[in-house]
N, C-alpha and C positions, 0 to 999 in steps of 0.2 A: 210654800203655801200648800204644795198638795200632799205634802206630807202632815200637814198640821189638821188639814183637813179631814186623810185618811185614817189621822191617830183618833180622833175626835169622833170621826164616826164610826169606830170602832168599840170605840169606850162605850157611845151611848147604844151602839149594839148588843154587845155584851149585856149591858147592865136591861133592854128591853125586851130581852130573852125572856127573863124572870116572870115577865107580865103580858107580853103581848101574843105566843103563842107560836111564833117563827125563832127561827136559829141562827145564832150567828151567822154564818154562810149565808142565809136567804138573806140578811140585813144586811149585809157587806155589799155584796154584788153588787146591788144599785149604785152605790156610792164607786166602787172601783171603777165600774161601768161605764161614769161620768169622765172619769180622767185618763183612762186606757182602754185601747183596744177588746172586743169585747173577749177575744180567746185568751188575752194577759189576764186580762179582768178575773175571769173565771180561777185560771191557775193560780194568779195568787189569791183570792180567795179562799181556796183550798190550800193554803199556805197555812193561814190564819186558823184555818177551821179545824184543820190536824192537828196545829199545837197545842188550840184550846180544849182537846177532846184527849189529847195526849198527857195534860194534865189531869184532868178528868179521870182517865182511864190510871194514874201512879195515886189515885187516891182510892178507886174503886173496885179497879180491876178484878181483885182476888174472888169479889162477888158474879163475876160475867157464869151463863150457863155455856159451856164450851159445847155441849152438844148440840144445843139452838146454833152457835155462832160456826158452827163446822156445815148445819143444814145448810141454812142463809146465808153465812159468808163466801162457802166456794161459787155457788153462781154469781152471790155480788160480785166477784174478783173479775170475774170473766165478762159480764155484763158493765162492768166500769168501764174497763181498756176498752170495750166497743164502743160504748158511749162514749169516751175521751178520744175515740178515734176518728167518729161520726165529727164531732167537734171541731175537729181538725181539716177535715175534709171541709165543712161549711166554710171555714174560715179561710179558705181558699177558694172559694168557689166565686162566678163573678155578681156583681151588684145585682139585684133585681128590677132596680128602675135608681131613677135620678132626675131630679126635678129640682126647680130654683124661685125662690120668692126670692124678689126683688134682685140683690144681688146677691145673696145667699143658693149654695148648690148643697143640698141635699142628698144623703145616696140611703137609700132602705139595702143591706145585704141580707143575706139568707140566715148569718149568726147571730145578728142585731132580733131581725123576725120572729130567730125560731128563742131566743131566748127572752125576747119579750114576751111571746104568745106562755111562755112555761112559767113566767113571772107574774103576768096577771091573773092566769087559771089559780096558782098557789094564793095568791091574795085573797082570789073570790073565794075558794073555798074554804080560806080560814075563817073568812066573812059568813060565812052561809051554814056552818055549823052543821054540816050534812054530810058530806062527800066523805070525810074521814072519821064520820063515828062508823063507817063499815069497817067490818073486822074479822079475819079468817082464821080456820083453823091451821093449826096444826101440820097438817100435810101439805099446808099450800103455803110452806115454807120457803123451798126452794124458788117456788114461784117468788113471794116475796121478794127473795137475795137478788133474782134476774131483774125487777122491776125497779126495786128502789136503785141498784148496782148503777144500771143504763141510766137512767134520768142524777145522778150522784155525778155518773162521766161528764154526761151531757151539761149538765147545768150546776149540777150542786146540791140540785132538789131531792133529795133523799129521806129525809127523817121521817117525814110526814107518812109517807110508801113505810119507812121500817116500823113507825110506831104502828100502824095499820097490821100489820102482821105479826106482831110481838105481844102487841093487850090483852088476847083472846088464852094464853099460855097459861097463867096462871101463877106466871112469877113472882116472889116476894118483891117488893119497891127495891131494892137495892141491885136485885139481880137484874132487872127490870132496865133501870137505869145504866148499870155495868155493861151488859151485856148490848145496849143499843149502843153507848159509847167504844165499846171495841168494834162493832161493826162497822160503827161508822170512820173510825182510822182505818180499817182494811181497804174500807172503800177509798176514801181519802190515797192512799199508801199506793193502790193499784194505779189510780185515773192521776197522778202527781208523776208516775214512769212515764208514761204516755205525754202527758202534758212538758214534760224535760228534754223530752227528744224532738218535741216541733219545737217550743218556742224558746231553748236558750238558742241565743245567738240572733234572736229574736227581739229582745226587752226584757227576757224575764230576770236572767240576772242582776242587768243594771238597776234593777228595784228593790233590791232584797232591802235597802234600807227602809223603803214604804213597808214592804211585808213586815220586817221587825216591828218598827211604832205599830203597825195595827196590832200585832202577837201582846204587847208590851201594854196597849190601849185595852183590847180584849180580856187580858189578864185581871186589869184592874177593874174594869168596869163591871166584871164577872163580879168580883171581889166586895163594890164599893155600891152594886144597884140597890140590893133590895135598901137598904139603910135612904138611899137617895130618892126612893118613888114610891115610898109606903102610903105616902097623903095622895097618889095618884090613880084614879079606878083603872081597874084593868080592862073594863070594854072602850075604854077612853083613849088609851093606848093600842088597842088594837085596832082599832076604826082609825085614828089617825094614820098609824103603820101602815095598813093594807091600803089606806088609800094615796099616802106617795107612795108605795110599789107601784100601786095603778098608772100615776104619772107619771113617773120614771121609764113604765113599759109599754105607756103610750107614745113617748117620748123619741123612748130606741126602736119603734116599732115601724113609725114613720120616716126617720131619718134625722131626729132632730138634734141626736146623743149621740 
């Protein structure tokens, strides 16, 4: 069942890429969320997210500017492994309270919290059409690699932070594209080391077959969306979308996921 589940919300992730304005990664997570732990949740996540960008990147690649991805990718590298180290830490760290309705016990942890609080901010601000039409130059490259890197470790939240730092360039649409797609595998590549060395042994192995159906789901629904939600408005989807991330990270934020 929770494989059937996880292939399914992967597919329809994939394919609400196209329209809704989040990434693969950020539509996963919820759904992993639900069925694992939140620090399995996360890594295999970034399971999914790498292979789908890995395709991406054997059809694109030749287009990436290596010079942008050498600014912004070294500190992303170094700013992921922190962030997936941070990660780690949380996720040993103890409950922050625990409470019970009826005969239900409840526990709010620090990785539940702090990934919820990074889920609903992303929601509101795709909602709010604000936050990320700011956009830097040039020099504030680097800064970019460190920001998106760390919240890519932590959470997975990345794109939003790279494309933020990459608009302002001047890149052709292809380069544009290529070049956030490699970065975003570095980052992936970096916080996946990290993520290997706490949790196999862990769970994360014994999942590889959910990771597969989501890679397998993802693929296709990359493949098969736009053809499937052309009669569908895109503020319609995106309002829907952002608002179960809302509950989903009210959800986990309380202790209810």
């Amino acid at each position: 069942m929770t494989l059937l589940v996880i292939a399914l919300a992967a597919f329809f992730a994939a394919s609400l890429t196209l329209f809704s304005g989040f990434g693969v990664g950020t539509l996963l997570l919820p759904v992993f969320a639900i069925f694992f732990p939140m620090q399995l949740a996360v890594a295999m996540t970034a399971m999914v997210h790498l292979a789908n960008n890995l395709f991406k990147l054997a059809l694109l690649g030749r287009h990436a500017d290596f010079g942008v991805v050498l600014r912004f990718g070294i500190p992303a590298i170094i700013a992921a492994i922190g962030g997936a180290t941070l990660l780690g830490m949380l996720s040993e760290a103890d409950p922050l309270h625990v409470y019970r309705i009826a005969d239900h016990v409840f526990v709010i942890t620090p990785v539940k919290l702090t990934i919820a609080v990074l889920m609903a901010f992303f929601a509101y601000a795709e909602l709010s059409h604000t936050f990320f039409k700011i956009n830097f130059e040039r020099r504030f490259l680097p800064l970019g690699g460190l920001i998106s890197g760390f919240f890519g470790g932590l959470s997975g939240h990345q794109g939003a932070f790279r494309a933020a730092f990459l608009v302002r360039l001047g890149l052709p649409k292809e380069a544009f594209v290529a070049t956030g797609v490699l970065l975003a595998c570095i980052v992936d590549l970096s916080r996946l080391t990290v993520y290997a060395a706490h949790y196999i042994g862990a769970g994360l192995e014994e999942n590889i077959p959910v990771v597969a159906a989501g890679i397998a789901a993802a693929f296709t629904g990359s493949f098969l969306g736009a053809r499937l939600l052309r009669k569908v408005t895109y503020r319609t989807i995106q309002n829907s979308v952002a608002g179960l991330m809302m509950m989903i990270a009210i959800g986990l934020g309380i202790g209810l996921l």
